[in-house]
C-alpha angles and dihedrals in degrees: 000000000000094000079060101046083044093056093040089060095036087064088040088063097049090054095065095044086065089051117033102123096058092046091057109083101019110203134161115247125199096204162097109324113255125219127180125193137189134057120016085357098071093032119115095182081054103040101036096069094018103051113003091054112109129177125299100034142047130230132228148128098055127175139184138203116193138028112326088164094082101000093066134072150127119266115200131163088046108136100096095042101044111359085252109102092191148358142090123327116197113182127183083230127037107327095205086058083066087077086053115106107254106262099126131072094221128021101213150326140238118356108123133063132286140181083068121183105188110137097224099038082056093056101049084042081062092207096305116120116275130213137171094017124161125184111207111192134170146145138251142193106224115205092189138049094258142067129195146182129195111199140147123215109206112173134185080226101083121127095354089066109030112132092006134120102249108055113141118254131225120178124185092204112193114199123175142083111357096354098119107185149154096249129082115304095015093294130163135214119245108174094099142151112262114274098000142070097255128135100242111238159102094298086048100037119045143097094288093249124112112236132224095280090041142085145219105267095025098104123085113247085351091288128285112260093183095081112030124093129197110228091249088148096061089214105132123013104258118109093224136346137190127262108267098280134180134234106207134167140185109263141188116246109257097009134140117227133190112234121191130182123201132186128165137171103236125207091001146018106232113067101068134199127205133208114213106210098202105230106249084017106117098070141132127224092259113122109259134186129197122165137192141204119062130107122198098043098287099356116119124177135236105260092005140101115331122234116240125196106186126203117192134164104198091218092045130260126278105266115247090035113146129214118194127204126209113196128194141144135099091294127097119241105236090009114059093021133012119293104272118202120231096226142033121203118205133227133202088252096046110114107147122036125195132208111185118181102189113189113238111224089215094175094247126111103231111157112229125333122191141229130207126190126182124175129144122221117213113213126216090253087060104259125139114234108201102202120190140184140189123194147185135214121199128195113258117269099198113225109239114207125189140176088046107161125237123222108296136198108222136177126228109277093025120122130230119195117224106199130131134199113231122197130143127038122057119321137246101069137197115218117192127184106200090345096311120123101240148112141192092016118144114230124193090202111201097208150005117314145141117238115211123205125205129176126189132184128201093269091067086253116149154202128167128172137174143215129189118232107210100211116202129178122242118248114265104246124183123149098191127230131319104274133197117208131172124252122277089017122117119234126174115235114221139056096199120348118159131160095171132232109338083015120147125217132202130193120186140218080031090201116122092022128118084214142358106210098047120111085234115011118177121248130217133169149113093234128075115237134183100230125194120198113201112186116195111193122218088263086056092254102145135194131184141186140155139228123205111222108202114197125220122186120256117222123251119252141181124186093186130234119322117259154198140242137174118239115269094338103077146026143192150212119249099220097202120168132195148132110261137007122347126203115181116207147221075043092200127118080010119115089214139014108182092055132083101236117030124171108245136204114173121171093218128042112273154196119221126187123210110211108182110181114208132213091278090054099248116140122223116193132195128171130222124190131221114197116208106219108208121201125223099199107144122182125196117179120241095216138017132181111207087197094134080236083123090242120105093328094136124065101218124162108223136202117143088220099055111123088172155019161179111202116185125181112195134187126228093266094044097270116157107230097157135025128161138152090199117103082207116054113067125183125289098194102248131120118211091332094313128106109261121237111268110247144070123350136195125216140184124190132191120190137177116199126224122259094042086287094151143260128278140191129226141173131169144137138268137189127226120209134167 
């Protein structure tokens, strides 16, 4: 039974050597499932002693039919997926697609074997056509009266297959002194539901209701809700899984059993179904130990990693047990070393105990101390384990670390060099960058962020350290294409140029510009120039480009003086002058646009531009202005006779530019006789209907000329006669 206990830590050990970088820094992760294959992670003969076994038994002669290769791996970073942190995961399609989120109905298809004939997978096949099956099988060497197993069955068959014929099968078969089944060699089936004799699977676990490709009455016991989960999380691949169960059975103390797993698609290949094997899960009730922390075989360091001898018991202690510890060595108990009770005491709920003997860097060079610790475990079969350690402390050897960067300030695109200088402590190190095992490496970071540096020796010592990398975008810089602009015209230099906010901007040469240190400055000029822009932002990132301006000549143009015209009596011709082709706008009140010299006669006084265009396609332009002259003459007659004879029967007041006016007739007294707002409606000479008097009249008369010319006032007086 030593021997066993001895085996049992000795496999421990090489576990964590595996992995050591992961066990580290322990954390809790609420994300994606991780798998790993390939080597010792798909590996039975590996994981079977090394990370299945659990306390209170020991693991060997494993075996394995089907492809490893891609249906093993390890699962770790599982709790939130499945409510399993760690173990072993075995698919019926590729293991490492169980860490996939879960966006395809089936993970993958044949690649496993088929035609089985295995007695016990035929049974459980139940006469339907099997693919992609694998049979695990090993033995172990249980120390207690009971054996266990933790496992969880996930499978892409949920709903589509629930209640149907072909949902896929899995067994955990136990054989061995006292099992009596109805499998080969005697064995019984322990995967069971909870508190009841049912086969655990899809057709007994489920949602209760029957899928696509099942049928009413084709559940057992019409499925157990209580322990199946839809995949809501996304977290791994699988459509639904069980709660984590255990497969348990009733075992002899000291015994060695016989365990099989089997797990097969039924009916077709492509619709696959996983087992998660919990790490530490296959156990017996026995009383186990494992520790951690030492290098060198015994020797631990002052200030550095602690060294941990853990004593479980997988179904939990008696309440009340004591452990006692015996302590020796050179090393003083609370000096060298923390203070160590000398007895545990154990409660019902106690399933893990942990010893941990941290060395205490207390500044002195001592040479090696040493610490002896003696303790016995009692199994539940009634044996006495005697369990001893020695070990070694070792004055602290303090790691030096050099070349570590300071905060930095960087552009896109720019580099930054991770790489320390170890010295000191106990080689070999671990150097880790953000918690990746790497060094020298070279990084082009894209934003803000703080790089920590750890570094671990073999003894478990450690440093660790951060800078902050201070990550700014380059200026957009973009010049635009060459360009080519006639002389005397403006054009605006720059397609995208943007320093952001604080930026500064440099144009050079800086001839023909309006200004050198705008984004986007105007050229003109009658001579070509090759610019370059450099932008420096206010973090100092800087961009540069260039544009080529090539120069044309512009034609020459005259659109000749400015000239006047009187409204609506005279015109005049526009003498413009020019090499090329001329176009005149705006083109109206003229009698041609495309000529040099049209005769115009606005009606207002306008501006016309002369554009003439010349061979190279450049446009010159010039204005001439012809000023309308309006005339206010206003005539009111001085005498009228409304006798109906048709001749000056009607009192008007006339003037060709009037645009409006106020025309009043009075009689001696004030009187209003006449009053009208209409240029063309005079007086008739009437009042109310009736024949004014003959005699003397008074007028005002207020006008406003066209064109905006003005307004004017007038008053007279007029005669009626008759």
């Amino acid at each position: 039974m030593i021997l066993l206990f001895y085996f049992a830590a000795l496999r421990s050990t090489m576990k964590r050597f595996l992995l050591f970088a992961a066990a580290i820094f322990p954390f809790t992760v609420f994300s994606q499932m991780n798998v790993a294959t390939g080597g010792n992670n798909s590996d039975p003969l590996f994981l079977g002693p090394n990370v299945l076994s659990g306390g209170g038994l020991s693991i060997f002669n494993v075996t394995f039919s089907g492809n490893n290769a891609q249906q093993v791996g390890y699962y770790s970073n599982a709790y939130s997926a499945i409510g399993s942190s760690s173990g072993v995961v075995l698919s019926t399609g590729k293991a490492i697609s169980a860490a996939q989120a879960n966006d395809s109905s089936a993970t993958s298809a044949s690649i496993g074997n088929s035609n089985p004939s295995d007695a016990d997978l035929l049974t459980l096949g139940n006469g339907n056509s099997i693919f992609d099956w694998f049979i695990m099988e090993f033995d172990v060497q249980v120390t207690g009266n009971q054996f266990g197993m933790r496992y969880v069955f996930a499978s892409e068959e949920y709903q589509e297959y629930v209640c149907g014929n072909d949902a896929d099968v899995f067994a955990i078969l136990i054989s061995g002194s006292g099992i009596s089944g109805t499998f080969q060699n005697n064995a019984d089936l322990i995967s069971l539901v909870p508190s009841s004799s049912m086969p655990a699977g899809i057709n007994s676990i489920n949602n209760g209701t029957p899928g696509v490709f099942g049928n009413v009455g084709g559940c057992i016991n019409s499925g157990s809700s209580a322990y199946y989960n839809d995949n809501i999380s996304g977290l791994f691949e699988f459509d639904g899984y069980t709660d984590k169960l255990t497969a348990t059975a009733d075992v002899v103390c000291d015994s060695v059993y016989h365990i099989k797993i089997i797990l097969a698609d039924i009916g077709n290949d492509g619709f696959d179904s996983g087992l998660f094997l919990e790490e530490r899960g296959v156990y017996s009730n026995g009383i186990g130990y494992f520790d951690g922390g030492a290098f060198s075989d015994s020797i631990i360091v002052e200030g550095c990693r602690p060294f941990d001898i853990n004593i479980y018991n997988p179904t939990g202690f008696v309440q009340g047990q004591n452990i006692n510890i015996t302590l020796g060595g050179t090393a003083t108990n609370g000096t060298d070393y923390n203070n160590i009770p000398s007895t545990y005491t154990l409660s019902s709920n106690d399933s893990l105990i942990t010893i941990q003997i941290v060395p205490i860097a207390d500044g002195i060079t001592e040479g090696f101390e040493t610490v002896v610790i003696s303790y016995s475990l009692t199994t539940p079969c009634g044996e006495q384990i005697p369990v001893t350690y020695t070990l070694y402390i070792q004055d602290e050897n303090p790691l030096v670390v050099g070349n570590m960067n300071s905060n930095t300030t960087i552009c896109a695109g720019e580099t930054v060099t991770l790489n320390l200088n170890v010295s000191g402590g106990f080689p070999a190190y671990t150097v880790l960058w953000n918690g990746v095992a790497q060094n020298n490496v070279i990084v082009a970071p894209t934003q803000d962020i703080t790089y920590v540096a750890e570094v671990i020796d073999q003894a478990g010592c450690y440093w660790s350290q951060s800078f902050n990398v201070d990550y700014n975008a380059n200026p957009i810089v973009n010049a635009g294409p060459d360009i080519t602009v006639c002389s005397g015209h403006d054009q605006v230099l720059g397609a995208q140029i943007d320093g952001y906010s604080g930026a500064s901007y440099q144009w050079t040469p800086s001839a023909g510009l309006n200004a050198s240190n705008l984004a986007y400055p105007t050229f003109n000029s009658s001579t070509g120039h090759t610019y370059t822009v450099n932008v420096t932002t206010a973090a100092g990132c800087t961009g540069s480009d260039q544009v080529i301006v090539t120069v044309l000549p512009s034609p020459s143009v005259n659109a000749g003086p400015d000239q006047t015209i009187t409204y609506l009596q005279t015109n005049c011709s526009l003498n413009g002058t020019g090499a090329g082709n001329a176009m005149w706008s705006p083109d109206y009140y003229l009698t041609c646009s495309n000529c040099f010299i049209p005769t115009a006669a606005p009606m207002v006084t306008t501006t016309y531009t002369l554009s003439v265009t010349g061979a190279n396609g450049c446009v010159s332009t010039d204005d001439v202005t012809v000023t309308v002259d309006v005339p206010k003459d206003v005539f009111v007659p001085s005498a009228f006779s409304p006798n109906n004879d048709g001749n000056n029967d009607v009192l008007y007041a006339r003037g060709y530019t009037i645009l409006h006016m106020h025309f009043i007739v009075y009689d001696l007294w004030g009187q209003v006789m006449f009053d009208s707002f209409q240029p063309d409606k005079g007086w008739d000479g009437t009042v109310n209907g009736a024949p004014a008097s003959v005699g003397l009249y008074v007028y005002t008369l207020e006008v406003e000329y066209v064109n905006d010319a003005g307004t004017a006032t007038f008053s007279g007086e007029v005669n009626l006669v008759r």
